[in-house]
C-alpha positions, 0 to 999 in steps of 0.5 A: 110536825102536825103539817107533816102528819097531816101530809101522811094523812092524807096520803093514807086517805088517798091509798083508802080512797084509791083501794075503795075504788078498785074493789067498788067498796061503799063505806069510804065515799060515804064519810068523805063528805063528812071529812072535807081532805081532799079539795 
């Protein structure tokens, strides 16, 4: 159960991070260092 949730969360992450990109949004690529999810 906590893989599965894990799994939706970074998939969520990703759609953040995809979302930041196309409206060229600061905030997200700010705090990924600080959250180490995507390898």
């Amino acid at each position: 159960m906590y893989y599965e949730m894990l799994k939706l969360l970074i998939k969520l992450y990703d759609s953040l991070q995809t979302t930041a990109a196309d409206y060229r949004l600061p905030a997200i690529p700010a705090i990924t260092p600080k959250l180490n999810v995507k390898p």
